[in-house]
C-alpha positions in Angstrom: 43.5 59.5 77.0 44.5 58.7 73.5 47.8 56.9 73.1 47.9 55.9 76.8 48.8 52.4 77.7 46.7 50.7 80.4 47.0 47.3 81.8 44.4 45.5 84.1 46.5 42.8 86.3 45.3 40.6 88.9 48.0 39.3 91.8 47.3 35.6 92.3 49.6 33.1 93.4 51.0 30.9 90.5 52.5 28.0 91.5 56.1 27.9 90.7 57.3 25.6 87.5 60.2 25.3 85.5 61.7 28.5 84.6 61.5 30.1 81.0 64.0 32.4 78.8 62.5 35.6 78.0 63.2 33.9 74.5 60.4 31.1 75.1 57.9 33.4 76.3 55.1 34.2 73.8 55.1 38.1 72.1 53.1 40.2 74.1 52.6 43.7 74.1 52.3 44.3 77.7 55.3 42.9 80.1 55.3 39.4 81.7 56.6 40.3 84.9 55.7 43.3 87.5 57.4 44.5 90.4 56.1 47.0 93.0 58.3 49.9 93.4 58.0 53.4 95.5 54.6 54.7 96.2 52.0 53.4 93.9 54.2 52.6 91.1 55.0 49.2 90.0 58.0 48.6 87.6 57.5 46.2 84.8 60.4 43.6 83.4 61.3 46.5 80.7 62.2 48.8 83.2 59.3 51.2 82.5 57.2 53.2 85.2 53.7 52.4 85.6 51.2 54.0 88.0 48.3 53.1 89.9 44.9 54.2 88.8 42.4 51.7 90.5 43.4 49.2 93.2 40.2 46.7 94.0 39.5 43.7 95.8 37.2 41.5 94.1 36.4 38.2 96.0 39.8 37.6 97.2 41.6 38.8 94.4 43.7 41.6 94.2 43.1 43.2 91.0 44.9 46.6 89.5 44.8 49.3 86.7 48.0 50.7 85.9 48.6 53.7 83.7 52.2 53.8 81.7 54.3 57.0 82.9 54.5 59.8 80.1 58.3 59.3 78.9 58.4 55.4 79.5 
């Protein structure tokens, strides 16, 4: 679909390190931080809606396609 924002993410355990103001973190396009929300919907650190398309497991590693709601 043209003008649809995807992102591929993978869940992986980060060890945790000092903690960084939004302010420090480099400019991306796509959010730094998601959060699972109701059904297959995750909620990224602008607030915005994102669905689940794909949901694999590839050797140990969770790994996801999410499709930007129409309106967010």
């Amino acid at each position: 679909e043209a003008g649809t924002l995807r992102a591929r993410i993978q869940r992986v355990r980060v060890p945790l390190g000092e903690a960084l103001r939004p302010s420090q973190l480099p400019p991306s396009q796509l959010p730094h931080m998601w959060q699972l929300s109701e059904g297959e919907r995750y909620r990224d650190s602008n607030s915005r809606v994102w669905q689940i398309q794909h949901h694999l497991m590839i050797g140990g590693v969770e790994e996801l396609l999410l499709r930007l709601m129409p309106g967010d």
